[in-house]
C-alpha atoms as a printed R data frame, in Angstrom:
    type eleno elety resid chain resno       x      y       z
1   ATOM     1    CA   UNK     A     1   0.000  0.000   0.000
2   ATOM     2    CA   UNK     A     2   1.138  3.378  -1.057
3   ATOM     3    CA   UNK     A     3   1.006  6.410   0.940
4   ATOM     4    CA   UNK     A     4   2.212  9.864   0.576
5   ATOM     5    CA   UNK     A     5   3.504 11.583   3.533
6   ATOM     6    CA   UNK     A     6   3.598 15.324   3.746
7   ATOM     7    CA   UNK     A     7   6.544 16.969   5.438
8   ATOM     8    CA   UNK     A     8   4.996 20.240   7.800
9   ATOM     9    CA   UNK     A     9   5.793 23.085   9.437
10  ATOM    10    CA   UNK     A    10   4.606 23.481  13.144
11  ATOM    11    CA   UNK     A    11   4.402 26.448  15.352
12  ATOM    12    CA   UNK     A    12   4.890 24.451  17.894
13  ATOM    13    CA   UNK     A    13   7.330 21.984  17.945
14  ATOM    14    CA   UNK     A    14   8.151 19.130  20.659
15  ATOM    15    CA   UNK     A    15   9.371 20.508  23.858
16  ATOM    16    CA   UNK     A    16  12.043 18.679  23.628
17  ATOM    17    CA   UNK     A    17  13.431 19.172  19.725
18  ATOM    18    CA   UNK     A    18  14.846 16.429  17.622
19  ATOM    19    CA   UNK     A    19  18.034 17.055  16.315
20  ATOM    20    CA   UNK     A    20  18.528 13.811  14.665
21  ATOM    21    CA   UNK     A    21  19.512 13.430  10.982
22  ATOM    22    CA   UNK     A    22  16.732 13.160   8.578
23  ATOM    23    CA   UNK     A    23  19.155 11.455   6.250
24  ATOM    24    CA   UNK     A    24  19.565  8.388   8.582
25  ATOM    25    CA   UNK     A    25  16.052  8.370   8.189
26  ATOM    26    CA   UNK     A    26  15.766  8.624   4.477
27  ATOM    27    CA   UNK     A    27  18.533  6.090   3.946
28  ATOM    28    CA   UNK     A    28  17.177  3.306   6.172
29  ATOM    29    CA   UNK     A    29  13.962  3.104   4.574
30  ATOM    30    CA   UNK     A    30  15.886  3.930   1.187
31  ATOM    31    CA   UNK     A    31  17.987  0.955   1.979
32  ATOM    32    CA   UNK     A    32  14.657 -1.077   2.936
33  ATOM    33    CA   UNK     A    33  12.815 -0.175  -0.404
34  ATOM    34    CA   UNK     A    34   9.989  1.057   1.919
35  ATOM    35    CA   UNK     A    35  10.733  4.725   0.741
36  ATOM    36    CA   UNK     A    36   9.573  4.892  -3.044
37  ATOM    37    CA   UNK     A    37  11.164  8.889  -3.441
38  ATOM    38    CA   UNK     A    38  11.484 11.638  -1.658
39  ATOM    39    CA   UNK     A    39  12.326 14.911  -1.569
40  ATOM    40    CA   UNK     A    40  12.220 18.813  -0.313
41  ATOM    41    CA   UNK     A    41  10.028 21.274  -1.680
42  ATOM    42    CA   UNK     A    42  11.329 24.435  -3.247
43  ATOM    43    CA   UNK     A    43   8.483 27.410  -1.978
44  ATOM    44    CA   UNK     A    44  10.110 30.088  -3.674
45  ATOM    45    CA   UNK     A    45   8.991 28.351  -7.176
46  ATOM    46    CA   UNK     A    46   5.856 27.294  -6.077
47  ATOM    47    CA   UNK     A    47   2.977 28.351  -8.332
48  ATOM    48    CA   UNK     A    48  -0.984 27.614  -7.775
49  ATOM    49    CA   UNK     A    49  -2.987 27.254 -10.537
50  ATOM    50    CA   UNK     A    50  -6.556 27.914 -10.592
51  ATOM    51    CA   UNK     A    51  -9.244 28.343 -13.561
52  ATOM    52    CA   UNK     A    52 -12.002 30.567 -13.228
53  ATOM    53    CA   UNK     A    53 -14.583 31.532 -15.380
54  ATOM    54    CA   UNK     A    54 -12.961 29.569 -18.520
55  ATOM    55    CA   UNK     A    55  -9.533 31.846 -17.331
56  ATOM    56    CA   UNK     A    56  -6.826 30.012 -16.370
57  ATOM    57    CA   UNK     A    57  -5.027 32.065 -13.230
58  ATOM    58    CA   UNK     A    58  -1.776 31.274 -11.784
59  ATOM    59    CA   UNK     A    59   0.228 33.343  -9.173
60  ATOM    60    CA   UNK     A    60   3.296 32.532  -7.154
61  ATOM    61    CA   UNK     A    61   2.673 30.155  -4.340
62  ATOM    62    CA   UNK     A    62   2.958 28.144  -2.240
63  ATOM    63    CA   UNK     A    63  -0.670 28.060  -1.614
64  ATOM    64    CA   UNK     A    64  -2.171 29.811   1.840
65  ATOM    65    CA   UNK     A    65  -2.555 26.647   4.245
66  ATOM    66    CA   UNK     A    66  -2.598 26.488   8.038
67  ATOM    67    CA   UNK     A    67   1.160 24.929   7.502
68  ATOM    68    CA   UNK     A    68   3.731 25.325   4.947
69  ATOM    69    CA   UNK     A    69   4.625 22.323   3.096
70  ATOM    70    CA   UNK     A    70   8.071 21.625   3.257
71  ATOM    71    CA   UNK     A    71   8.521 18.126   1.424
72  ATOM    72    CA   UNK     A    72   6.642 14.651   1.181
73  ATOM    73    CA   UNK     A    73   8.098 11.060   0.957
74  ATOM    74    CA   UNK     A    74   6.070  7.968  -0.831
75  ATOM    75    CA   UNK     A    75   6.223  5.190   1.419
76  ATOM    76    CA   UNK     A    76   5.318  1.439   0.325
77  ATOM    77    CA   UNK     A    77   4.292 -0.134   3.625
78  ATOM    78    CA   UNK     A    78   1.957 -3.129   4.372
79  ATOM    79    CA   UNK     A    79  -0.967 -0.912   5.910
80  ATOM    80    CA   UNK     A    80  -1.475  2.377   7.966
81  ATOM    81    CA   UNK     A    81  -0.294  0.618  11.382
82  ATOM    82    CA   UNK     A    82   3.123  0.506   9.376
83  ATOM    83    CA   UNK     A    83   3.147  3.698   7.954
84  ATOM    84    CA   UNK     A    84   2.443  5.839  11.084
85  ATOM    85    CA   UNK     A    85   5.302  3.596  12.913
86  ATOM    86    CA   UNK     A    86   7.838  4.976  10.286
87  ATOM    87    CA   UNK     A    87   6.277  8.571  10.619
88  ATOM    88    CA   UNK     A    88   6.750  8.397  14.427
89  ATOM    89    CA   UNK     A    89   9.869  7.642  13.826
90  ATOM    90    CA   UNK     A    90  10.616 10.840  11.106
91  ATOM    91    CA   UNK     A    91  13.135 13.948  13.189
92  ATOM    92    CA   UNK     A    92   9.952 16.145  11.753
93  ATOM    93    CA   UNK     A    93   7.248 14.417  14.057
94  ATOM    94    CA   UNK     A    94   8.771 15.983  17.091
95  ATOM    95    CA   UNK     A    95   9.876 19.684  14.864
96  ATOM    96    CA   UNK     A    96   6.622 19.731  12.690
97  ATOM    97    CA   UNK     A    97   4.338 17.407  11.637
98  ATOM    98    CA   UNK     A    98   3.419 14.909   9.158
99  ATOM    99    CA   UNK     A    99   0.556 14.506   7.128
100 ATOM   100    CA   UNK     A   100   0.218 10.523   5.806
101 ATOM   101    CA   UNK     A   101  -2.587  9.869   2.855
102 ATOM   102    CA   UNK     A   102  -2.989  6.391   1.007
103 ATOM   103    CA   UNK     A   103  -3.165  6.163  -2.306
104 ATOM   104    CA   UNK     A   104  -6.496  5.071  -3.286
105 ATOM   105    CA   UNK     A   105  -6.585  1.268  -4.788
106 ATOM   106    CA   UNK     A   106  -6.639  0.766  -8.373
């Protein structure tokens, strides 16, 4: 099962911050196949597109959202139970949050 996990900002972090390496994280699951890619979102070239009235609009993002995205991985993992274990164990659960959706079956 497939999910995509978004990568948050928080305004408030763990009291206790994790300083850990996100790479140890990425290359563990990397090196278990349960990471499918990865990677960190560039805001500054965000752009959200929108069509209104037959118009298509775009302006320079990111988007207004009660927090900023700041990346996403796509996990392969057997089922949700699975997939929020690996999320708990992400630096950015304690410094911001993270946002897990499945994929929906095909």
């Amino acid at each position: 099962m497939l999910f995509m996990m978004l990568v948050l900002a928080d305004s408030s972090p763990d009291i206790e911050p994790d300083d850990s390496d996100v790479e140890l994280w990425v290359d563990e699951l990397d090196a278990s196949g349960q990471r499918v890619v990865g990677d960190i979102l560039a805001p500054s070239e965000a752009k959200v597109v929108r069509v209104r009235n037959g118009e298509r609009l775009v302006t320079d993002g990111p988007t207004e959202a009660t927090a900023e995205v700041w990346g996403f991985d796509i996990l392969e993992c057997a089922d949700l139970d699975e997939a929020l274990d690996l999320a708990e164990k992400h630096p950015m659960a304690r410094n911001g949050q993270l946002e897990l959706r499945p994929f929906p079956n095909e």
